[in-house]
C-alpha positions in Angstrom: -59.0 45.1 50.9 -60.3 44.7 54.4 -58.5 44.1 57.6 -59.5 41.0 59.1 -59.3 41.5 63.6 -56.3 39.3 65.0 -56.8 35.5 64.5 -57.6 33.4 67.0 -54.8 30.5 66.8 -57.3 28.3 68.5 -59.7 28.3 65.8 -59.3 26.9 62.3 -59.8 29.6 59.4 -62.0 29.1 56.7 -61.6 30.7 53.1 -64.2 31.1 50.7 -63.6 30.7 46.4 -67.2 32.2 45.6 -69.7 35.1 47.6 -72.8 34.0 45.1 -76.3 32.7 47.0 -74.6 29.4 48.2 -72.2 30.8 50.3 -74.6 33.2 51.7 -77.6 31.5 52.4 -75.9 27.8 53.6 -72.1 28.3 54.2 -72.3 31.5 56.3 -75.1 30.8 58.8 -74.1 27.1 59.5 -70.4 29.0 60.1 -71.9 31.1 62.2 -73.3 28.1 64.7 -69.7 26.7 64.7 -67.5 29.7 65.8 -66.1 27.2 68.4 -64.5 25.9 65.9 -64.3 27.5 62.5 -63.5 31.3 61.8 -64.5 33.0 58.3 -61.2 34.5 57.6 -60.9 35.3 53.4 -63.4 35.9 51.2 -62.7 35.9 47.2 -65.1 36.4 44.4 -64.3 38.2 41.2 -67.0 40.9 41.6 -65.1 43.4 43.9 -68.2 45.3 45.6 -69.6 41.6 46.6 -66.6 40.5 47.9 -66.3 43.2 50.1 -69.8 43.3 51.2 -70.0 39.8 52.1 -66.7 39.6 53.6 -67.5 42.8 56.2 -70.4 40.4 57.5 -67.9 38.6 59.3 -65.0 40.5 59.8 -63.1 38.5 57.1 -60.3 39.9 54.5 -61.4 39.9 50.9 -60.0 40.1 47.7 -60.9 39.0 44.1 -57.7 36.3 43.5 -57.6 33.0 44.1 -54.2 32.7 44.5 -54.3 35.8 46.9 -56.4 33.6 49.2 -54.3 30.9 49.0 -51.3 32.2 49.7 -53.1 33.8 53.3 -51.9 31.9 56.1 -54.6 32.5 58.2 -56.8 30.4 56.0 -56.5 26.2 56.7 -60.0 25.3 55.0 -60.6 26.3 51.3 -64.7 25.8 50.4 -64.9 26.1 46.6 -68.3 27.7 45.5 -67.8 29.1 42.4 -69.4 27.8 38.8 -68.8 24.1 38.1 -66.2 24.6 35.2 -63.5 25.9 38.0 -64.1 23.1 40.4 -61.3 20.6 39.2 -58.8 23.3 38.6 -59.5 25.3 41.9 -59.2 21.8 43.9 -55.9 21.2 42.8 -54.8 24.8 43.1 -56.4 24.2 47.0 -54.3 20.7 47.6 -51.0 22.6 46.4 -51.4 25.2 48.7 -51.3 23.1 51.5 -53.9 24.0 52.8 -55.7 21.4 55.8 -58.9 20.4 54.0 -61.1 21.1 50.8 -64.3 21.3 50.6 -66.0 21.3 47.2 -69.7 21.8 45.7 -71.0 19.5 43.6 -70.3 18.3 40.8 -66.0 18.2 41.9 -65.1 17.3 38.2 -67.4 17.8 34.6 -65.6 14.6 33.9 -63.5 11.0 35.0 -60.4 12.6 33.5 -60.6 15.7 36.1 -61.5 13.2 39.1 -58.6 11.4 38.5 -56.5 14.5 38.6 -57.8 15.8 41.7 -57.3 12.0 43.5 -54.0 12.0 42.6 -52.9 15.4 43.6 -54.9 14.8 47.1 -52.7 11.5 47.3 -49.6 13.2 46.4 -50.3 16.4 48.9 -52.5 14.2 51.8 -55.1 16.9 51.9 -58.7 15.7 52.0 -61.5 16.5 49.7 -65.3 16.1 50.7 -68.0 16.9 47.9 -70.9 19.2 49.5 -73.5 16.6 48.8 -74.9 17.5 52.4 -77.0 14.5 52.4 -74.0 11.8 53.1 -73.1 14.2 56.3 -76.9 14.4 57.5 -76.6 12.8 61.1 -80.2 11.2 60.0 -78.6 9.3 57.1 -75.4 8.5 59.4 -77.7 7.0 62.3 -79.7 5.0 59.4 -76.7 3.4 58.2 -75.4 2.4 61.0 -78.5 0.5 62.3 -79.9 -0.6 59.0 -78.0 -4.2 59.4 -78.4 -6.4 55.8 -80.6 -3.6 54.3 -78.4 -3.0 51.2 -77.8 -6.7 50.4 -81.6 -7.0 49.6 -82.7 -3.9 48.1 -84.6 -3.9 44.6 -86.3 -0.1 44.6 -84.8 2.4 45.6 -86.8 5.9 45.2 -85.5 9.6 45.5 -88.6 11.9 45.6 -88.0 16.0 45.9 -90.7 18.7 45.8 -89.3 22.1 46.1 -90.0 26.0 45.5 -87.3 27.5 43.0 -84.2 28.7 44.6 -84.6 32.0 43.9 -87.2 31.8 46.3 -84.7 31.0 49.4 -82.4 32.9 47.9 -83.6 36.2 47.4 -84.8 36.6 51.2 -81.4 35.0 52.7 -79.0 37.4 50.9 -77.7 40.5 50.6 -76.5 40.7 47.1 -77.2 37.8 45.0 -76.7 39.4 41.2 -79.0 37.4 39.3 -79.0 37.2 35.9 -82.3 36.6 33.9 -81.4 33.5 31.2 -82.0 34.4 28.0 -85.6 32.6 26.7 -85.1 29.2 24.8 -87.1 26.7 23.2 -88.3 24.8 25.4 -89.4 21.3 22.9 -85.6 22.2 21.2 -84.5 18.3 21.8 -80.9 20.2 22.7 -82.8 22.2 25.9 -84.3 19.1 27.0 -81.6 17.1 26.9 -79.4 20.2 28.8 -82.1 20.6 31.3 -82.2 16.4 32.1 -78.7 17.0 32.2 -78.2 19.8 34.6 -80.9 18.2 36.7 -79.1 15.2 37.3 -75.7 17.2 37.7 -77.2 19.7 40.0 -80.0 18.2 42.0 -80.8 14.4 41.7 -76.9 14.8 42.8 -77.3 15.0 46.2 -79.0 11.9 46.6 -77.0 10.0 43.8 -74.4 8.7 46.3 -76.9 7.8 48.9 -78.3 5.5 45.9 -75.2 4.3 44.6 -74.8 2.7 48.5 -77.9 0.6 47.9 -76.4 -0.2 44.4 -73.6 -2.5 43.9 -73.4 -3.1 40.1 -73.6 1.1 39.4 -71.7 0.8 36.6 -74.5 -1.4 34.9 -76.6 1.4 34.4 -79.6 1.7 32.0 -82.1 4.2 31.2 -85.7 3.0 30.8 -87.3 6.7 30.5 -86.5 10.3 31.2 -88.6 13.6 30.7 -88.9 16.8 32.1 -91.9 18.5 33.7 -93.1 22.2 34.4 -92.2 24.6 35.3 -88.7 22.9 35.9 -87.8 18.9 37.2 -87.8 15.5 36.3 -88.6 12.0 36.0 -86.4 9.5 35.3 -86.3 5.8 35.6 -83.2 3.1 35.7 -82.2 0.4 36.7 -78.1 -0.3 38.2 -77.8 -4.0 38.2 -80.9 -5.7 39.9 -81.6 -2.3 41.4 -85.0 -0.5 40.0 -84.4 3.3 40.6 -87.3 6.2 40.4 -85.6 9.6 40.7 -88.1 12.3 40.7 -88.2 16.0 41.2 -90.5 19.3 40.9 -89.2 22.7 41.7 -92.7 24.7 41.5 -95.2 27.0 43.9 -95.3 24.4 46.3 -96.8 25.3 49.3 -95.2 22.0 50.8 -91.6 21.1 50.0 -90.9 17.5 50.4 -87.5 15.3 49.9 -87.7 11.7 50.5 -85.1 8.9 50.4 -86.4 5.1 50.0 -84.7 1.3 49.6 -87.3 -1.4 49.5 -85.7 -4.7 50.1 -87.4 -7.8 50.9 -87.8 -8.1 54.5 -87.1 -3.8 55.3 -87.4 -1.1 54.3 -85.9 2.3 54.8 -87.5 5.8 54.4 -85.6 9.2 55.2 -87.2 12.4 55.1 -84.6 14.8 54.6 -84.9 19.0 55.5 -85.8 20.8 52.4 -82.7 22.7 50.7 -81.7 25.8 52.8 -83.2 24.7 55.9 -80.5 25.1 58.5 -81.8 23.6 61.4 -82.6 19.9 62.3 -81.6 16.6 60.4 -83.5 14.3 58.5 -85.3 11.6 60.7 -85.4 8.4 59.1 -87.3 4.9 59.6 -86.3 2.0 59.5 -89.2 -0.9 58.5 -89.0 -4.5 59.4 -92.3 -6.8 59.9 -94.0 -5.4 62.7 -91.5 -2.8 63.5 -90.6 0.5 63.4 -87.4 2.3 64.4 -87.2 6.0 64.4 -84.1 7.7 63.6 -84.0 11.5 64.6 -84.7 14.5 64.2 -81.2 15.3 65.7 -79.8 19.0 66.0 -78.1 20.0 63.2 -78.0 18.6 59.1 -75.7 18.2 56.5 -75.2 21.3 55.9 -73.5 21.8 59.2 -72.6 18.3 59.1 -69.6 19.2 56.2 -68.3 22.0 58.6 -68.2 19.4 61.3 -66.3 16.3 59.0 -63.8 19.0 57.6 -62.9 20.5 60.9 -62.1 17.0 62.0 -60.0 16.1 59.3 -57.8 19.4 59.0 -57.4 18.9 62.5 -55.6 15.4 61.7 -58.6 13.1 63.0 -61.0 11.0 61.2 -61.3 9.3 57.9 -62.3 11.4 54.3 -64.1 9.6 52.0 -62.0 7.9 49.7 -60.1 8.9 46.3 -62.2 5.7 44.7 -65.8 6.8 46.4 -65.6 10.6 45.3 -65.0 8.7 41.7 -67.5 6.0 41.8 -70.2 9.1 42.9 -69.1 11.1 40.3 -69.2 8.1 37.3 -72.3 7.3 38.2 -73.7 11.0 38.4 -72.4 11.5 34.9 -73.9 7.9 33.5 -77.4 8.6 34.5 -77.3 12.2 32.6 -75.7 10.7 30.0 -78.2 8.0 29.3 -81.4 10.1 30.4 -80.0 12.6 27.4 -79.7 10.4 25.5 -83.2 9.2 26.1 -84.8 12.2 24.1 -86.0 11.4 21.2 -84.4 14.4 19.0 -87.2 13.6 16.0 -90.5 14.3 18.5 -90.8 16.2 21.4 -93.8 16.2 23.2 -94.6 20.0 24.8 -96.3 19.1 27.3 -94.0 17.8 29.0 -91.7 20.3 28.3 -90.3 23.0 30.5 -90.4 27.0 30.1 -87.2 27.3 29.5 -85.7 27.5 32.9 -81.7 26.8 32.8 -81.2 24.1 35.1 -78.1 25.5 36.0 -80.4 28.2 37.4 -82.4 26.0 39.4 -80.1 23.8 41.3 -77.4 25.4 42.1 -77.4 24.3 45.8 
């Protein structure tokens, strides 16, 4: 194990349950703009030789236990990056610690029983939990909901659009060790693929934007399925409706040469539209716009996105100021999430499968991991 350089007491310390492409390509570099503020001070992953090699970037300790990291006092922030399945359990292992904040990837729970857990430890222990759906901390999307007025009282459409390269793609040139794993090759018109691939893109991409859509969307829990399919090489298209709410979430991860991810609410007398960075883009926020007749309002760029935006909200609240989201929101989010995969699923017709539509057999898991 490493030797991490004395600790500045002025600074909060950040520890790290995860080295994989996440926490190298977006947690690292937007750490790196904050060193004001937030100091990489442990770094665990099971696979020793990445562990060390990641930590050394930044002068942080290492080691491959979870409980080693949180029993280092240095640490006050605990940023969970590690496969979906250890999320609840790794929370709750975070909150008993005592550590100041949490900060988990998405999905925080595979189900309602898990969410629950994890609220009522964080009300038992008072540490706060934010979800790293960047989007909700995008100063773009902040500014846009502060200034939007009576929007979300007369929405009917609301439309999440996203064009994007594969990961890989990002991920290969932003980090140092990245230990990909080909998937093994599946059937891609196996109803049982299609179903895990509608699934995993809800889980692991439409996600980002889910609780931006659940704002606009007051009877979530109404939700209904009207289509869902998959498209090449790997994405989606899904449409639903939440109450009185018509929803269109659509995505493409291909060879764009132009990667694109849009936000729109269509009420009655505005409209809002928020163009958002593309995922690993570190600097600048989304700039959104605001529609009314005859009028425009711009909203951004500002300086920094939700990436950074996270860092920023849990330095804040393990420094004993600001508000989390709520036990109740991080639930609702997460409900809603697994509803719509549920009932797009459960849209595939498990006697035909048209293979056209169908994708090469990409995992989604693969895909969307950030």
């Amino acid at each position: 194990m490493s030797s991490q350089a004395q600790a500045s007491p002025a600074l909060l310390g950040v520890g790290i349950l995860g080295a994989g492409p996440v926490t190298q390509a977006i947690h690292l570099p937007s750490l790196a703009r904050l060193g004001d503020i937030l100091e990489v001070r442990h770094i665990m992953d099971i696979d020793p030789v990445v562990a060390e090699s990641v930590a050394g970037r930044v002068g942080a300790r290492f080691s491959t236990s979870m409980d080693e990291l949180l029993a280092d006092p240095a640490v006050d922030i605990v940023a969970i990056c590690s496969p979906h399945q250890f999320h609840a359990a790794q929370v709750i292992a975070a909150c008993r610690a005592g550590k100041k904040a949490v900060l988990c990837e998405k999905p925080f729970a595979m189900n309602g029983e898990e969410a629950a857990a994890i609220s009522a430890v964080s009300a038992e222990t008072g540490v706060p939990i934010i979800v790293g759906a960047m989007h909700t901390f995008d100063p773009g999307w902040l500014a846009a909901e502060d200034a939007w007025g009576d929007l979300p009282e007369q929405v009917h459409t609301v439309r999440s659009s996203i064009v994007l390269p594969p990961n890989p793609r990002f991920e290969d040139f932003a980090t140092e060790i990245v230990g990909r794993v080909t998937p093994p090759s599946s059937d891609s018109t196996d109803p049982e693929v299609i179903k895990g691939m509608l699934t995993g893109g809800v889980m692991g991409l439409a996600i980002h934007d889910l609780p931006l859509v659940r704002r606009f969307t007051p009877d979530f829990a109404d939700v209904e399925v009207l289509h869902a399919e998959i498209v090449r090489p790997f994405g989606y298209v899904i449409s639903l409706r939440a109450g009185n709410v018509a929803i269109e979430l659509r995505a493409a991860m291909n060879a764009t040469w132009e990667p694109a991810w849009e936000f729109e609410a269509i009420g009655d007398d505005a409209a809002l539209k928020i163009d958002f960075t593309p995922s690993y883009v570190q600097a600048g926020s989304a700039t959104a716009r605001i529609r009314t007749a005859g009028r425009t309002t711009v909203l951004g760029p500002f300086g920094h996105n939700g990436y950074e935006g996270e860092w920023r909200k849990l330095a804040e609240l393990a420094s004993g100021t600001g508000q989390p989201p709520s036990a109740e929101t991080l639930i609702h989010d997460l409900e809603f999430a697994l509803a719509i995969a549920e009932a797009a699923a459960g849209r595939v017709d498990t006697g035909r499968v048209d293979a056209g539509s169908a994708a090469s057999g990409t995992t989604a898991d693969q895909e969307v991991n950030a």
